[in-house]
C-alpha angles and dihedrals in degrees: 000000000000080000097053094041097054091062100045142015111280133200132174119229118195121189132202138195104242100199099053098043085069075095097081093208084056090049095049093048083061102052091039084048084042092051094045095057080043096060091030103062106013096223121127108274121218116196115202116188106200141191091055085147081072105033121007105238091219081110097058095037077052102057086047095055096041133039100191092060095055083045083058102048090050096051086045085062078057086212110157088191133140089241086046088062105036078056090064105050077042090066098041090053086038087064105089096043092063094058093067099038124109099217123177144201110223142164128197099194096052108024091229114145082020085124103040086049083052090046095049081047103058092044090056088041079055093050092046087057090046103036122358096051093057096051088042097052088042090057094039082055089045103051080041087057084044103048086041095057089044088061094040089056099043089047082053090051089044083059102050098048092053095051088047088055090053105051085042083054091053095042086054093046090048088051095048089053096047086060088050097052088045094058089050088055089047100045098047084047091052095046094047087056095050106095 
């Protein structure tokens, strides 16, 4: 993703499924799967929730603008579950990422909300240009510089290994010939003492 989107503007587009987020836990699974893409890979996120030819998504633009009604639609399921109220911790942390979210109504069938997904497009593909490309391109120097300074050290180290080996090779060549000279001595020692 980071390489495509350092050649050219890049926006995420999620799309959900309208009529079976009418289940808040499912709807929550979306945004918290939604959020997730969002922080993972720091791009502007589009949500598109299709099918509102099936089911209008004003629920759903509801639950995001206002906390209380998604409370109120949990406690009307009346379930008392752990996920029920994980759910609900979920909404109220939720909050703030729906404030700066662009969300839109669509329907494939019918092309209704099209222009309005296109719209809300070409705004994150704005905000890519004006936030999201220079930081891109500030981690992608940084982890350069990084990567640059790892292969200068292990060149270094390469280095110095070799010219380790070297000077161990002629260690070893010095002491070779210090043997041989040792036997000579000793041989012609040897010989001048033989009568």
């Amino acid at each position: 993703t980071e390489s495509l989107a350092l050649q050219f503007p890049t926006v995420l587009l999620y799309v959900v499924d309208t009529p079976r987020t009418r289940n808040p836990t499912t709807f929550m699974s979306n945004m918290l799967y939604a959020c997730s893409m969002l922080y993972k890979t720091k791009l502007p996120l589009v949500i598109a929730f299709n099918k509102t030819d099936v089911a209008p998504a004003n629920f759903v633009f509801e639950w995001m603008r206002d906390y209380d009604k998604f409370q109120d639609d949990m406690d009307a399921m009346n379930d008392q579950t752990y996920m029920a109220s994980l759910n609900r911790s979920m909404g109220l942390v939720l909050d703030e990422f729906y404030r700066n979210l662009r969300a839109v109504g669509v329907s494939a069938a019918t092309g209704e909300g099209i222009d309005e997904l296109f719209e809300a497009i070409d705004a994150a593909a704005a905000e890519y240009d004006e936030n999201y490309l220079p930081e891109l391109k500030a981690r992608k120097a940084a982890a350069d510089a990084r990567e640059s300074k790892r292969q200068e050290e292990n060149i270094a180290k390469l280095m110095r290994d070799t010219d380790l080996e070297a000077t161990k090779e002629r260690a070893v060549d010095d002491a070779r010939k210090a043997r041989a000279k040792t036997k000579a001595a000793e041989a012609v020692a040897g010989s001048n003492s033989d009568p």
